[in-house]
N, C-alpha and C positions, 0 to 999 in steps of 0.2 A: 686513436680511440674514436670509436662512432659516435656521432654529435648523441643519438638517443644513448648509450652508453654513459656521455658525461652528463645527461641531462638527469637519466637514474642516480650516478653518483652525488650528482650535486641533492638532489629530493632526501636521499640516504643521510647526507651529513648533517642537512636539516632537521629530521627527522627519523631515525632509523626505525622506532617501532611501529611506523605505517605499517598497514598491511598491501601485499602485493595489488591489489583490485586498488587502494585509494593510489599508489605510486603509478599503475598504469594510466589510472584518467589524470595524475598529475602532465604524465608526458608523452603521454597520448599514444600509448602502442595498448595490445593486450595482456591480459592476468600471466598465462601461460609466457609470454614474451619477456615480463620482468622476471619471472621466477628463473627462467633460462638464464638472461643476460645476467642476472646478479649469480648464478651458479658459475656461470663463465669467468664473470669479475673476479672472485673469490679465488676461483681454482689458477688462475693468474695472478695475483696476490693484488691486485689494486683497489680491492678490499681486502682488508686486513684483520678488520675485530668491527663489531658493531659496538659501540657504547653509549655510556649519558655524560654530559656534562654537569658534573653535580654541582652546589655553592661548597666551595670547597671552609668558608671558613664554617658551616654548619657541620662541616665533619672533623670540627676543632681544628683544623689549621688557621695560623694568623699570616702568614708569611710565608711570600714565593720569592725565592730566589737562585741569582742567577749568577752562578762562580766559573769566573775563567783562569783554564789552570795551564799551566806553562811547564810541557817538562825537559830535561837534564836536557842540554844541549851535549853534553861527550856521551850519552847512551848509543850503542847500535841497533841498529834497526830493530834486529834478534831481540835486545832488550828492552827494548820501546812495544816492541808486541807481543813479549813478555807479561812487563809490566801494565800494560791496557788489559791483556785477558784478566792479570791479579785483581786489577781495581774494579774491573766490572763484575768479577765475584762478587768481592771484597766487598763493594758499593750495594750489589745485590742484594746481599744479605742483611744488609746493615738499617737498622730502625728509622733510618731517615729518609722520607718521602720524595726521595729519589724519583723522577720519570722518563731524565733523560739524560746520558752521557754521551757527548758527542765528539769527536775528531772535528776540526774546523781550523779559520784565518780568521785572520784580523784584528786589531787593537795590541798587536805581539803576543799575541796569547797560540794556543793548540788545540783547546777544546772548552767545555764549557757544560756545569752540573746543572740542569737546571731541578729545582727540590723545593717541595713544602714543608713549613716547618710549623711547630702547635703554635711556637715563641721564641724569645731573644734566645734564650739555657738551651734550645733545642740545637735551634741554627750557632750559637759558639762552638757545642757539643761538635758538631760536623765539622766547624773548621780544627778542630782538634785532631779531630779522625786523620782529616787529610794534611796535617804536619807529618803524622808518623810513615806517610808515602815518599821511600828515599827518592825514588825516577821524581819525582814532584820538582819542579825548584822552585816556584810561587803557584799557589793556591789562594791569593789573598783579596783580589780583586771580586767584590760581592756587588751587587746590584740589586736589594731587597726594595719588594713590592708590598704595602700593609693593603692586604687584604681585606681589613675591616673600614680603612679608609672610605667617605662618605664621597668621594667623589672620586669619577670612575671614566675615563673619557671613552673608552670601548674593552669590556669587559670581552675574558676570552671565549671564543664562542666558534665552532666552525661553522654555523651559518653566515656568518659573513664571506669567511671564505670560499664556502659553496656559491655563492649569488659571484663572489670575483671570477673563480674559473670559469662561469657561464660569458660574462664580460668579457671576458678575454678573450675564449674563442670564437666570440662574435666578432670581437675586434680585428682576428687574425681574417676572421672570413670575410666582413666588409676590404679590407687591406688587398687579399687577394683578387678580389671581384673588379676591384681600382686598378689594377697590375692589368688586367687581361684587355 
C-alpha cells in the first residue's frame, strides 16, 4: 500500500466523517486525489464500512464479552463447516449483540464470541443458547469486561490504532534505509 494511501486510511479511522478537502490538507495530496484513492480503497476492500464508535453502555449495554469455544474434536471437517455455517446463522440471528465470531489458536480453544450484553440475565441467556450447540464441547470459558466500570486503562477506539499503523510503517521504512 502507498505510504499516502495508508496515511488516508489511518485520517479515516480517526475520523471518518471529515470531508474530503479537510483529509487532503490532512495528508497533503488534492480533494480530487482523496476522492479517487478512497474510491480505489473501497473497491479493493481495505475499506470496508465507514462507521462511529459509540459509548456503547449509553446504548444500554453493560457488558463485553469474550467467549472461547472449543469444538468436538471427532467432527470431520465436512462437519466442522457444517456446523460453523449453522452457528454463524444461528448467532446471526440471535438477540445477542454479537460482533464477532471468529476461527482462531491459542489458550486450547478454536474460536472466540466476542458480544455485548445489557447485563448478567442477558449474557447467561447466551451461555444457554451455546449449550444446545451439539459440535460445541466447551463454550464455557468467558472473559467479561463491565463497561460501566470507572476505570478504563485504554478504552476501544481505532484511533489509536490508526497513529500505530502509521508507526510502524515508519518503522519498517527507517529499518530499511539502515539495511541499504
Amino acid at each position: 500500500m502507498k505510504d499516502t494511501e495508508l496515511r488516508l486510511v489511518s485520517e479515516l479511522m480517526k475520523n471518518s466523517r471529515r470531508s474530503d478537502r479537510d483529509l487532503a490538507k490532512a495528508i497533503g495530496v488534492s480533494q480530487p486525489t482523496v476522492s479517487r484513492m478512497a474510491k480505489k480503497l473501497e473497491k479493493e476492500g481495505v475499506i470496508k464500512e465507514y462507521t462511529v464508535v459509540p459509548d456503547f453502555c449509553k446504548l444500554g449495554y453493560r457488558l463485553l464479552g469474550l467467549t472461547f469455544v472449543k469444538l468436538k474434536g471427532d467432527l470431520s471437517s465436512e462437519e466442522r463447516d457444517r456446523s460453523r455455517e449453522a452457528a454463524g446463522i444461528s448467532l446471526g440471528k440471535s438477540s445477542f449483540g454479537i460482533v464477532m465470531l471468529e476461527r482462531g489458536l491459542g489458550l486450547g480453544y478454536d474460536g472466540v464470541i466476542v458480544s455485548f450484553y445489557e447485563d448478567y440475565s442477558t449474557y447467561f441467556g447466551h451461555k444457554q443458547v451455546l449449550k444446545q450447540y451439539a459440535f460445541l464441547e466447551s463454550a464455557q470459558e468467558t472473559f467479561l469486561i463491565n463497561l460501566e466500570d470507572k476505570v478504563h486503562y485504554r478504552s476501544f477506539t481505532l484511533s489509536t490504532l490508526a497513529n500505530h499503523v502509521l508507526m510502524i510503517k515508519q518503522e519498517k521504512k527507517q529499518k530499511s534505509g539502515e539495511n541499504e
